[in-house]
Rosetta silent file (secondary structure, phi, psi, omega in degrees, C-alpha in Angstrom):
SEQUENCE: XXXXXXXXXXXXXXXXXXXXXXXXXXXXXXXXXXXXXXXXXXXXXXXXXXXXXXXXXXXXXXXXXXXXXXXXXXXXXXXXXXX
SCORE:     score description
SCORE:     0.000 S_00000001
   1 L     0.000  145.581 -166.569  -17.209   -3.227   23.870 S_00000001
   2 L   -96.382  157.672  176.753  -15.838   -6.748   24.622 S_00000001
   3 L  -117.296  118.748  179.553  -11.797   -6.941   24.127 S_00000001
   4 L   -66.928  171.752 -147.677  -10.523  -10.128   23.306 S_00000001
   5 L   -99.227  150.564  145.579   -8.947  -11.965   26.059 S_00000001
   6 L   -24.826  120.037 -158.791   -5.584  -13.188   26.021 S_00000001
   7 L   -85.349  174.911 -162.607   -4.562  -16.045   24.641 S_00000001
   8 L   -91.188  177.176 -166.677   -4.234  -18.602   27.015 S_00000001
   9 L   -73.195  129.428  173.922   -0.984  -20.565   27.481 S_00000001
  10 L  -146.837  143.378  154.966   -0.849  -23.780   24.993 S_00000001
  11 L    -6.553 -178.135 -171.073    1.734  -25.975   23.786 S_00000001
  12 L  -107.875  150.711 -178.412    3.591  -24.477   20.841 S_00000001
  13 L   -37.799  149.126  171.940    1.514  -24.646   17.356 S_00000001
  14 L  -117.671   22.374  159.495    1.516  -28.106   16.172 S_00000001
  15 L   -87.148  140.358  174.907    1.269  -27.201   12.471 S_00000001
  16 L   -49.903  -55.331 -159.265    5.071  -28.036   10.759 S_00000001
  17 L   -98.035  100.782  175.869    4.880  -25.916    8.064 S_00000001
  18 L   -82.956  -43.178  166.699    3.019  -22.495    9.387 S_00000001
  19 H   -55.473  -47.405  164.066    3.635  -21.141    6.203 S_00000001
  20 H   -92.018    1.021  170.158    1.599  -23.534    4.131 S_00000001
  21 H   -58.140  -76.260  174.545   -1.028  -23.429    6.557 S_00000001
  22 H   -41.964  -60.087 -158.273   -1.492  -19.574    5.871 S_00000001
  23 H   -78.247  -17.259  175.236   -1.213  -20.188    2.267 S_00000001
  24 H   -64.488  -46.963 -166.546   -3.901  -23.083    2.177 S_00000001
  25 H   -70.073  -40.505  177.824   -6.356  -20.595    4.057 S_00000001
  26 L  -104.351   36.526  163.198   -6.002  -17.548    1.863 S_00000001
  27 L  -116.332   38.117  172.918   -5.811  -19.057   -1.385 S_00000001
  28 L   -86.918  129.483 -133.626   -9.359  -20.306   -0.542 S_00000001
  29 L   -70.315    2.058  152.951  -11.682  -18.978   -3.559 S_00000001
  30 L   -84.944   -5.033  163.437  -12.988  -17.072   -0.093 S_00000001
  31 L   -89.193  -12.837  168.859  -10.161  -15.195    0.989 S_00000001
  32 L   -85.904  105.682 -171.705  -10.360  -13.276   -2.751 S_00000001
  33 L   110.975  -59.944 -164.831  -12.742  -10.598   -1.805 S_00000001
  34 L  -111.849 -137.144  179.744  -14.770  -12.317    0.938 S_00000001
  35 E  -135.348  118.935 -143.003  -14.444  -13.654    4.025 S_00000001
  36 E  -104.693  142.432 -165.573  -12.624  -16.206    5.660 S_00000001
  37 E  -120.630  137.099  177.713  -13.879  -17.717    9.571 S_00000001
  38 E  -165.158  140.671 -167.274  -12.024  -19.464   12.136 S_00000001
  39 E   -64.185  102.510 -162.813  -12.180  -21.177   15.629 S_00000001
  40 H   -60.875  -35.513 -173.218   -9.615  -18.361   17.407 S_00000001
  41 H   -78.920   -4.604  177.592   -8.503  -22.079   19.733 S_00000001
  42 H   -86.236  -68.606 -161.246   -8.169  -23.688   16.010 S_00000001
  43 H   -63.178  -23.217  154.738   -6.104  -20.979   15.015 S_00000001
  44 H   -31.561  -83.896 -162.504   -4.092  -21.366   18.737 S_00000001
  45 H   -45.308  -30.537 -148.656   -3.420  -24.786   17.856 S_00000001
  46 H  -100.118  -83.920 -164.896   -2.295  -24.786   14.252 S_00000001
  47 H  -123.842   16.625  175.140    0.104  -21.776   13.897 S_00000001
  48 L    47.429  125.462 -165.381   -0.533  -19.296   17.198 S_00000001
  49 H   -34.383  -53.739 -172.964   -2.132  -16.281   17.050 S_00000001
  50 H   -44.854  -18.090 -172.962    0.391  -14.080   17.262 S_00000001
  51 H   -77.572  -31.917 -155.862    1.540  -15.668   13.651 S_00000001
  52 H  -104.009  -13.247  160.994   -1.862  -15.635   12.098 S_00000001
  53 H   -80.104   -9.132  176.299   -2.376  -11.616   13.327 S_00000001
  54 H   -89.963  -27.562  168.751    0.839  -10.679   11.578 S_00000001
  55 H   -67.908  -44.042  137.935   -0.396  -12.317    8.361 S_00000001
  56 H   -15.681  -51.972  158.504   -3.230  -10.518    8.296 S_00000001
  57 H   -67.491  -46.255  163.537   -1.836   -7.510    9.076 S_00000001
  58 H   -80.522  -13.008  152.549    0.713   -7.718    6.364 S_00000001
  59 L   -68.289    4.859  177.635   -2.090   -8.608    3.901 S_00000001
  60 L    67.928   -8.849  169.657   -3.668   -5.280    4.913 S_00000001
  61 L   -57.080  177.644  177.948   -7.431   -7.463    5.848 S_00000001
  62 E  -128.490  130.508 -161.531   -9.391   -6.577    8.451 S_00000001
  63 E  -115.010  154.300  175.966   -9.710   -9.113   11.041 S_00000001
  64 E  -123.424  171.755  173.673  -12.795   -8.733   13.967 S_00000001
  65 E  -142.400  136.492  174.498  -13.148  -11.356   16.966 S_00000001
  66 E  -160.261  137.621 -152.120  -16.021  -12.428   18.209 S_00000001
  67 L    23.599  -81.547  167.565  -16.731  -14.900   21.010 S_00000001
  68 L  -126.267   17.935 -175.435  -14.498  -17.666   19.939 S_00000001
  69 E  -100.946  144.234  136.333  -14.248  -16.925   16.429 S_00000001
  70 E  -105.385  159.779  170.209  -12.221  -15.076   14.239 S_00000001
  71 E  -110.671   98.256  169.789  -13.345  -12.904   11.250 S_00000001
  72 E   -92.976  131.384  148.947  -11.044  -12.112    8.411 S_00000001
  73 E   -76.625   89.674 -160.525  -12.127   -9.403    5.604 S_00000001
  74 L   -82.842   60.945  173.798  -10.276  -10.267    2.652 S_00000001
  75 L  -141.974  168.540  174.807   -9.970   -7.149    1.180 S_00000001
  76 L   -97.786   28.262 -157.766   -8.120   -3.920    1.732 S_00000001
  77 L   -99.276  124.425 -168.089  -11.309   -1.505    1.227 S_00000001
  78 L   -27.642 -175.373  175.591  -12.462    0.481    4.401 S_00000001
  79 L  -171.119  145.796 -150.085  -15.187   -1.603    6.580 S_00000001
  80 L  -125.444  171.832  -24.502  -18.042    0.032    8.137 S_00000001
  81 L    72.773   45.726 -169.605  -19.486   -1.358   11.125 S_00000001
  82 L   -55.461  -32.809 -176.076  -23.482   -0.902   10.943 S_00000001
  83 L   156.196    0.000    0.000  -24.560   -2.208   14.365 S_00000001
């Protein structure tokens, strides 16, 4: 299993508002339900991970990473993992 890597050292987010960031992404008619996709160095940049894994985490989704993306599941309903 691959682990994601740390992120690397970058400037501090250059979105102002971090807060309206998050809410423009999940009040996208794909964060009710589905699933919302993102560049993990986009998400660096804007509001820094550590910001955009605690929203996530307090919205109860389920977020995977994979290669340079991440993948939030906007719901709170187990996820299975087929292969």
């Amino acid at each position: 299993m691959t682990r994601l890597q740390p992120h690397p050292p970058v400037s501090a987010p250059v979105h102002s508002d971090p807060e309206a960031w998050i809410s423009h992404i999940f009040a996208a008619q794909a964060a009710r339900g589905g699933v919302v996709r993102r560049s993990i160095a986009w998400v660096d940049r804007e509001i820094g991970r550590d910001r955009f894994l605690a929203e996530v985490r307090r919205r109860g989704f389920h977020l995977l990473a994979t290669s340079n993306q991440f993948i939030v599941v906007c719901n709170r309903e187990p996820v299975q993992m087929l292969f």
